[in-house]
C-alpha positions as CSV (number, residue, x, y, z in Angstrom):
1,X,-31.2,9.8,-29.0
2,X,-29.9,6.2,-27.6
3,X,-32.4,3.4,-26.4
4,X,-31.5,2.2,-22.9
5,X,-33.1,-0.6,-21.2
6,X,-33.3,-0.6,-17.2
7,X,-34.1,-2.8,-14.5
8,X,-35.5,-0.9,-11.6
9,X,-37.0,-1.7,-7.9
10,X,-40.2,0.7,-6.5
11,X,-40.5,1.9,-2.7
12,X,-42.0,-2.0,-2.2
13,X,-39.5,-4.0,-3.6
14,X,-41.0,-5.4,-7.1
15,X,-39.0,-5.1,-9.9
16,X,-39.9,-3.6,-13.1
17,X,-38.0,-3.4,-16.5
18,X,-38.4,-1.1,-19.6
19,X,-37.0,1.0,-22.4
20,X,-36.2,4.8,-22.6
21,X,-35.2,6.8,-25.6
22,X,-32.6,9.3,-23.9
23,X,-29.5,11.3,-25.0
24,X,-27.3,9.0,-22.2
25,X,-27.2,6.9,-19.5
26,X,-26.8,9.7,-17.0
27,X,-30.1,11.3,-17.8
28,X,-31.6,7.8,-18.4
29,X,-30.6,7.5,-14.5
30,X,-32.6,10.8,-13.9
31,X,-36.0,10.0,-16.0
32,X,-36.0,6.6,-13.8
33,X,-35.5,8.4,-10.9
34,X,-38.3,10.9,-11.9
35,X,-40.7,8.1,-12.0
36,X,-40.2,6.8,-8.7
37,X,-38.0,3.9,-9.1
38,X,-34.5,3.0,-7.7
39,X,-32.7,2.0,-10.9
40,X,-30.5,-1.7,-10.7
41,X,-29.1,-1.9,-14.0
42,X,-28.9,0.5,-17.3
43,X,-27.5,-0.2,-20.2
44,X,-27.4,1.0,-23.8
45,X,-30.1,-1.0,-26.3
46,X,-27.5,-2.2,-29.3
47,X,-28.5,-4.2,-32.4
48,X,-27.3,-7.8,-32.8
49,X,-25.0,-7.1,-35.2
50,X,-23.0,-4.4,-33.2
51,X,-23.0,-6.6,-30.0
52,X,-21.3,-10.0,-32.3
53,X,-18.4,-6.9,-33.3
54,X,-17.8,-5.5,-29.8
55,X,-17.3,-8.7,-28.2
56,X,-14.8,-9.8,-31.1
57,X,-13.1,-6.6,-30.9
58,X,-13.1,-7.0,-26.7
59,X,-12.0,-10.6,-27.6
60,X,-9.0,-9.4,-29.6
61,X,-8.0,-6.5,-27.2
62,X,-7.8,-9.3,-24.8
63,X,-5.3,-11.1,-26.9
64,X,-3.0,-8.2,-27.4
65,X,-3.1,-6.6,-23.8
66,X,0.1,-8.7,-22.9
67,X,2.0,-6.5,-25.7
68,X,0.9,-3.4,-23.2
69,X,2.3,-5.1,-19.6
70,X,3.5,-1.7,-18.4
71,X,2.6,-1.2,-15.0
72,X,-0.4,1.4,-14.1
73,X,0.4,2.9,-10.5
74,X,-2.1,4.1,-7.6
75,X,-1.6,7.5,-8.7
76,X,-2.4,6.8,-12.4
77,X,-5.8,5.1,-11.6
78,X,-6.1,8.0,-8.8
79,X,-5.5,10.7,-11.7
80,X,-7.9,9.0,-14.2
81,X,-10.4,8.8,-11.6
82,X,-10.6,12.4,-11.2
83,X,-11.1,13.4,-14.3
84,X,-13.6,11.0,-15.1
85,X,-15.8,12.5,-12.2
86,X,-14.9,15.8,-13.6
87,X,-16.0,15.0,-17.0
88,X,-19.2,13.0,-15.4
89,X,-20.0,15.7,-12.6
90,X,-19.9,18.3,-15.7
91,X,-23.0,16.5,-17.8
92,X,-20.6,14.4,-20.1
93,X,-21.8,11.1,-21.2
94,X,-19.8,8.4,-20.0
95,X,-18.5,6.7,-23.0
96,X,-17.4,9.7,-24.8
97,X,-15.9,10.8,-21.4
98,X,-13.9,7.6,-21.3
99,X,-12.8,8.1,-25.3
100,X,-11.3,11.6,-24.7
101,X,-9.7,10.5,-21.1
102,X,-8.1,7.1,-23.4
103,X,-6.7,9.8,-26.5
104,X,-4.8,11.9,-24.2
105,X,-3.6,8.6,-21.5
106,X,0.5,8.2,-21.6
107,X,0.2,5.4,-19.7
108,X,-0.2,2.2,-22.6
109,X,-1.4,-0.1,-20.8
110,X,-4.3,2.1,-19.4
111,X,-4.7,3.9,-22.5
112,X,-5.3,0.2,-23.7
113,X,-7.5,-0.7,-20.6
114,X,-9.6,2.3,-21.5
115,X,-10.5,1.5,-24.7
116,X,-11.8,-2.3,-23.0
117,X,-13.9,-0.2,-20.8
118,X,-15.3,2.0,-23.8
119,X,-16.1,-1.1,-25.5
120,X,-17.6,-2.9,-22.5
121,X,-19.9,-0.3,-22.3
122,X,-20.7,0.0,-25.9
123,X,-21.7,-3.9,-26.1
124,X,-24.4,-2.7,-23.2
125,X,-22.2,-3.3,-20.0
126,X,-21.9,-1.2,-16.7
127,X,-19.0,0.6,-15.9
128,X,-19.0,-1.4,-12.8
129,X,-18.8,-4.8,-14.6
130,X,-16.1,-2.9,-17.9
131,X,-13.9,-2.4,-14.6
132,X,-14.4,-5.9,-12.7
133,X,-12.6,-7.1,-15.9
134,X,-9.3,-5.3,-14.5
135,X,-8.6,-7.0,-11.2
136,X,-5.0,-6.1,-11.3
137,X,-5.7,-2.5,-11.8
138,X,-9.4,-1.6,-10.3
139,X,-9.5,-3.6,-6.7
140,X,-13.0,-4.6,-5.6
141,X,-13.1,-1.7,-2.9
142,X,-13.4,0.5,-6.3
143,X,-15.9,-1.3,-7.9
144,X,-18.0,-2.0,-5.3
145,X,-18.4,1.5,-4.7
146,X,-18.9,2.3,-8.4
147,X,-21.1,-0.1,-8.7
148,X,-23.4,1.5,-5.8
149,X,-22.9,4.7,-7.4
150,X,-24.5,3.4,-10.6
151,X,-27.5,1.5,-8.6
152,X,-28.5,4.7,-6.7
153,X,-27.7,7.3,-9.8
154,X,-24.6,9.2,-8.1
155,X,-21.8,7.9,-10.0
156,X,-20.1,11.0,-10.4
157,X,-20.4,11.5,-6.3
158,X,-19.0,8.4,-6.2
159,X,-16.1,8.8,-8.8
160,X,-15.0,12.1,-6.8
161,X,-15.1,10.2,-2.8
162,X,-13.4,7.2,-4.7
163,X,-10.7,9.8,-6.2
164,X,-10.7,11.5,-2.6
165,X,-10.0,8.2,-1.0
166,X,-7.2,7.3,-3.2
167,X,-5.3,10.4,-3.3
168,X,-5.5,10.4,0.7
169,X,-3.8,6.8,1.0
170,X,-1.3,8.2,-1.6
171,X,-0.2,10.5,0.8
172,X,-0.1,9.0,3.7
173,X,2.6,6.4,1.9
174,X,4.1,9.2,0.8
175,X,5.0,10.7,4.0
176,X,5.8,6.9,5.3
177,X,8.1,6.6,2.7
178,X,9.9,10.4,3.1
179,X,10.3,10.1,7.0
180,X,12.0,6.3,6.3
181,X,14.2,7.9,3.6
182,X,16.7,9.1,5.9
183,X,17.4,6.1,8.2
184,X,17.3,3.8,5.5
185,X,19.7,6.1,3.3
186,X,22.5,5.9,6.4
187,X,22.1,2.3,6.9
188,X,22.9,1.4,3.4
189,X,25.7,4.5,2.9
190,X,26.9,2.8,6.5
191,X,27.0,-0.8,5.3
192,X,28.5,0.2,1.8
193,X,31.6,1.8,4.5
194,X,31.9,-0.8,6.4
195,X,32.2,-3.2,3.5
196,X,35.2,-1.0,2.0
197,X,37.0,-1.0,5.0
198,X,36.7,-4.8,5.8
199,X,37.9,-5.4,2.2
200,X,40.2,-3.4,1.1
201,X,41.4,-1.1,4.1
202,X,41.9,-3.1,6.8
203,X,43.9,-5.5,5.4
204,X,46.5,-2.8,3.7
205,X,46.9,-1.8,7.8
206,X,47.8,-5.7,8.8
207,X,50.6,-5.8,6.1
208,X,52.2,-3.0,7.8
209,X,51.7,-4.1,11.6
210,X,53.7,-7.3,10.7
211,X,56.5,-5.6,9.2
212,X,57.2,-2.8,11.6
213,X,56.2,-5.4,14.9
214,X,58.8,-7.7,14.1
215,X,57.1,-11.2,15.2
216,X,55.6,-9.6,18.2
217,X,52.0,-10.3,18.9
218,X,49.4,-7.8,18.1
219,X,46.7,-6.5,20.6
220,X,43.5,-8.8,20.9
221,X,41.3,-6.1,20.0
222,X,42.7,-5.5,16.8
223,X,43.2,-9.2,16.3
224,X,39.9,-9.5,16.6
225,X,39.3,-6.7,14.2
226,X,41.4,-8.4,11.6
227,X,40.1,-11.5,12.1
228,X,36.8,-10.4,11.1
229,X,37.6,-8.5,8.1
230,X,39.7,-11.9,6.8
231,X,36.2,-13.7,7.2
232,X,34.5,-11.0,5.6
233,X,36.7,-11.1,2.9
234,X,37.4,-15.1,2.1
235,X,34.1,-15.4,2.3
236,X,32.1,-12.6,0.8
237,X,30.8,-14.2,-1.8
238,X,29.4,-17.1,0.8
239,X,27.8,-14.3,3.1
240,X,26.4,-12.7,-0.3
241,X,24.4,-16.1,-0.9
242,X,23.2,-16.6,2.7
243,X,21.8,-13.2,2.5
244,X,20.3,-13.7,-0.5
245,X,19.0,-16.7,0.8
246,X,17.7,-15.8,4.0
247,X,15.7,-12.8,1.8
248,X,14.4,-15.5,-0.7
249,X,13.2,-17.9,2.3
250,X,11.8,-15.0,4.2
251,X,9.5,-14.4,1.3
252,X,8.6,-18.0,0.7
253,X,7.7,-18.1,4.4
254,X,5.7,-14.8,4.3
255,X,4.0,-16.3,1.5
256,X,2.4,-19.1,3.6
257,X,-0.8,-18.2,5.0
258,X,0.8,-18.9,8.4
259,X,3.7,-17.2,7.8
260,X,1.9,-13.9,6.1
261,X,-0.5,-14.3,9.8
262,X,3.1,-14.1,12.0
263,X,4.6,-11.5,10.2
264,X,1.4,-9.6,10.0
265,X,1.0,-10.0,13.9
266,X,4.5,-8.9,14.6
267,X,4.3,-5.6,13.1
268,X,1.6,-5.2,15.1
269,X,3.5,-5.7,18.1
270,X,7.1,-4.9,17.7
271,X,8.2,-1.4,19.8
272,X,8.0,1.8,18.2
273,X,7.4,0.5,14.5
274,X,4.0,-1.3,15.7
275,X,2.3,1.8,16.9
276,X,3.0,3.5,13.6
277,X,1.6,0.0,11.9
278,X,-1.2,0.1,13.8
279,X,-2.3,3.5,13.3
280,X,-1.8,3.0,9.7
281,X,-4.0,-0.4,9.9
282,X,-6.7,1.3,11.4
283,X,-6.5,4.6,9.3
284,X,-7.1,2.5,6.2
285,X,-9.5,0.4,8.2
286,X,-11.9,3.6,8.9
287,X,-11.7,5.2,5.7
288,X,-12.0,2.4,3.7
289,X,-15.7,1.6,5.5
290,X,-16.3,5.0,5.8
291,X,-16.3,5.7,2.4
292,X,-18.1,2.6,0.9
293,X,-21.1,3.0,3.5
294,X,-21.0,6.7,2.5
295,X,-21.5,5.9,-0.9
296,X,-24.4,3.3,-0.3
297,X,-22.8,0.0,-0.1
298,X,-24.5,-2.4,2.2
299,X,-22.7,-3.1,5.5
300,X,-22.1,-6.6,5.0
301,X,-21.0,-6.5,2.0
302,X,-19.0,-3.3,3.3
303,X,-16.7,-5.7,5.8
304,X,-16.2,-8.3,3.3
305,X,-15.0,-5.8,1.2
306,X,-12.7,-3.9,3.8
307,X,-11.8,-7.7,4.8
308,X,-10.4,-8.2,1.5
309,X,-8.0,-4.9,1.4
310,X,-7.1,-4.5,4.8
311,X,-3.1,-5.7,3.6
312,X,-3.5,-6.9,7.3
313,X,-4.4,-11.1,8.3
314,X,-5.0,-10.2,12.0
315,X,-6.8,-7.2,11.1
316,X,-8.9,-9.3,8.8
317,X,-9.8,-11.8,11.5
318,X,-11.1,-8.6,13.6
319,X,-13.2,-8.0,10.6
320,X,-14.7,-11.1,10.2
321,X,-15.9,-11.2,13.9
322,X,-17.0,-7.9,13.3
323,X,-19.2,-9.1,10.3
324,X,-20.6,-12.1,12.0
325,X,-21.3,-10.3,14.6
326,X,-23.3,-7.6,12.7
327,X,-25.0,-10.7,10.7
328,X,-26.5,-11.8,13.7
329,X,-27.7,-8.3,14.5
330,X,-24.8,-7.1,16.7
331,X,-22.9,-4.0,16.2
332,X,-19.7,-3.1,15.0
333,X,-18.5,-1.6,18.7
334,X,-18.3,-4.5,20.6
335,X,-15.7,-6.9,18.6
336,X,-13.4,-3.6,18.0
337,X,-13.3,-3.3,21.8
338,X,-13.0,-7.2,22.4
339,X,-9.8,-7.1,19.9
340,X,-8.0,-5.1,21.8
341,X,-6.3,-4.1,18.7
342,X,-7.7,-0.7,18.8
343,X,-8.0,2.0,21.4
344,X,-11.2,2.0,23.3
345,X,-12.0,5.4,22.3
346,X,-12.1,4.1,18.9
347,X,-14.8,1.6,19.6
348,X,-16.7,4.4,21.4
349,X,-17.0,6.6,18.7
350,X,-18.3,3.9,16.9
351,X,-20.5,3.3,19.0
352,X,-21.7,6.6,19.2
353,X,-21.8,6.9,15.4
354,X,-24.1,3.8,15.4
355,X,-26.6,5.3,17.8
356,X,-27.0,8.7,16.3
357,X,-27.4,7.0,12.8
358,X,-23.9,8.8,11.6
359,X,-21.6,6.2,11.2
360,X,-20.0,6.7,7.7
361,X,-19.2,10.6,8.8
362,X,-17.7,9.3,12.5
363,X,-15.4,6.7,10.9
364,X,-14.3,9.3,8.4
365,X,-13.3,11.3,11.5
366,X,-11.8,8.4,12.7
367,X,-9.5,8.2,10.1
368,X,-8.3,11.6,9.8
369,X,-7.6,11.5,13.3
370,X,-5.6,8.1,12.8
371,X,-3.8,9.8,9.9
372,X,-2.6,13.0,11.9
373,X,-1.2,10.4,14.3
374,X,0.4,8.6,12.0
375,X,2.1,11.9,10.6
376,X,3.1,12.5,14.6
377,X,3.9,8.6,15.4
378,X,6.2,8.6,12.0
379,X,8.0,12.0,12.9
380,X,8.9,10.8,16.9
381,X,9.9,7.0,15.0
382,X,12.4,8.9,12.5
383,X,13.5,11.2,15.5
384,X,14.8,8.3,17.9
385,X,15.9,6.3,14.8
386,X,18.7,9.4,14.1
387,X,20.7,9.4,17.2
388,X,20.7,5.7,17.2
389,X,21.7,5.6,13.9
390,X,24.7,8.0,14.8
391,X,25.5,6.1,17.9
392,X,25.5,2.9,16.0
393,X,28.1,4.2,13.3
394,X,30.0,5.9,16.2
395,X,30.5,2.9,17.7
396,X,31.4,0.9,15.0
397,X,33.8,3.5,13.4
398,X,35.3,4.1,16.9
399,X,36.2,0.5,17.1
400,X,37.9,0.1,13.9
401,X,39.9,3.0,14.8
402,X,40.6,2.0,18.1
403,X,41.7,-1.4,16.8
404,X,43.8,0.4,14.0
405,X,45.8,2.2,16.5
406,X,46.3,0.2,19.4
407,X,49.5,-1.1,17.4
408,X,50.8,2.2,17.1
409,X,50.9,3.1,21.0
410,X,52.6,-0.9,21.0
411,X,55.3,0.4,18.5
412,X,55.7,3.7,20.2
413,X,55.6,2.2,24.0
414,X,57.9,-0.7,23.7
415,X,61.8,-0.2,23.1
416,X,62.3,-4.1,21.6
417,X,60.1,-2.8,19.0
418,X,62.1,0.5,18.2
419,X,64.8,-1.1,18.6
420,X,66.6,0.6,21.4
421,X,66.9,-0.3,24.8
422,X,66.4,0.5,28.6
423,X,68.9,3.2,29.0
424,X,68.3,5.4,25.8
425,X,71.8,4.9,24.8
């Protein structure tokens, strides 16, 4: 048996703290429950002495953790998440749950940010507040919602909708990034061919034009043609460093609040590739909200929340009207149709949702809906993409060849060239 102190709230809104002698935290959650109080805070009852060693041994973890700077990816955290609303769901206390899930962790740096956590908790913290120490790996959309799942006692529901959320953005980049695969694999394959041919091929054929011409003056086209690849080549290391350049400024621009709101707003609006940014906006958009009012977060804290991960600045903006306007006792409906961001039968489902009281389960649908589209909107983007793609290399191929040959049909047409004359003789 552990001691664990609580701070609780009854059905009219006084708080009350105490002390229960319990196996864990999870059925310290239930006894409170049993009594009729809506638990705030629970944490584990340690003496002085073991507090003034957890917080030197958090202190000196802290020290170290740059010698574990691997990164953790979404699908680590996602994985992790899964087992420890498993290992919860099945009646395991949390610490030891986080233990066994840190001895069989590949990942160093996790396996390292697991043992923080473990400790965290040990020195009488909540899980919420062990993973608010991790920006970089837990974002605040996860620990809002785990920290809701503590307050109301439903961590391990919480654990499993937060795992569910996360492995459902997983594989909605996934697909992105399978249907852009293709295109992106020709462009760089056609680029890499074009650059061999302006190098080293093209000029090979303008050493042998000027010796079997004689003097005589090639076709524009293919002087043209040459031309270009002469530039390319004298001055390939120039174009290198304005590319590079033009990438470096690009991302010092995008990284201006201004620039971040531009570029955000034109791949909102740019043909074919802003519908699939848009549905993928408002996919994340949905779920994201869905999810934390689902789980118990309040709505306004809900929107600043889905504000903050939205990866979106105009989106945001839409967000923030939305949450004034529900701060002043509006409804969500009515800035998502003033936008004009979103379909109007988007902002009527939420509107409906908001009426019939069913709001978390309607944007949920919402978002499944967005994500089939997506699916479709990515599949039609990645068809028209393929035939421009082949017409694009057709035509650049076709003119090198044509410019290639066009001396050939002067060397075969004209007799001053062959060197014989009018008559045949």
């Amino acid at each position: 048996m552990s001691n664990y102190l609580y701070e609780a709230v009854d059905a009219s809104g006084s708080r009350s703290q105490g002390t229960l002698d319990v196996i864990d935290q999870h059925e310290a959650l239930k006894r409170i429950k049993e009594m009729g109080l809506f638990p705030t805070r629970v944490w584990q009852a340690l003496p002085r002495m073991m507090r003034s060693v957890s917080a030197t041994r958090r202190t000196t973890s802290g020290r170290s953790r740059h010698l574990f700077n691997k990164r953790v990816k979404a699908a680590e955290v996602a994985v992790f998440t899964r087992q420890l609303a498993t290992l919860v769901d099945v009646g395991m206390p949390l610490l030891r749950g986080l233990r066994l899930l840190q001895q069989q962790e590949e990942n160093r740096t996790l396996k390292q940010v697991m043992g923080e956590m473990a400790m965290a908790i040990e020195g009488g913290g909540t899980l919420s507040e062990a993973l608010a120490a991790h920006p970089k790996i837990f974002s605040p959309l996860y620990v809002s919602m785990v920290k809701a799942g503590e307050t109301g006692g439903i961590l391990e529901v919480v654990l499993q909708r937060q795992a569910e959320f996360m492995e459902k953005a997983l594989k909605i980049k996934a697909r992105v990034k399978t249907a852009m695969f293709y295109p992106v694999a020709v462009m760089v394959v056609a680029f890499a061919v074009l650059a061999l041919l302006m190098i080293f091929i093209i000029p090979r054929f303008k050493e042998v034009f000027d010796g079997l011409l004689g003097g005589r003056p090639m076709p524009a086209f293919t002087v043209a043609v040459l031309n270009v690849s002469d530039a390319f080549r004298s001055h390939f290391v120039a174009i290198a460093i304005a590319l590079a350049a033009t990438v470096a400024g690009f991302k010092l621009f995008v990284r201006t609040r201004a620039g971040r709101r531009k570029f955000d707003h034109f791949k909102l609006v740019v043909p074919v590739v802003g519908k699939v940014c848009r549905r993928i906006v408002l996919g994340r958009f949905s779920r994201t909200l869905g999810t934390l009012l689902r789980s118990g977060v309040p709505v306004l804290q809900a929107l600043t929340i889905v504000k903050e991960t939205a990866g979106n600045l105009v989106v945001g903006d839409v967000i923030a009207r939305i949450h004034d306007n529900v701060k002043k006792g509006g409804t969500l409906a009515e800035p998502l149709k003033e936008s004009g961001m979103f379909p109007a039968m988007i902002s009527g489902m939420v509107d409906v949702g908001e009426q019939s009281g069913a709001l978390p389960d309607m944007l949920l649908k919402i978002a499944d809906n967005s994500d089939e589209q997506t699916d479709n909107a990515v599949m039609a983007m990645t068809s028209l993409l393929e035939p421009v793609l082949i017409v694009f290399l057709a035509i650049v191929v076709g003119s090198i060849v044509i410019a290639m040959f066009l001396p050939l049909f002067v060397i075969m047409t004209d007799p001053t060239v062959t060197g014989g004359d009018s008559t045949g003789g």
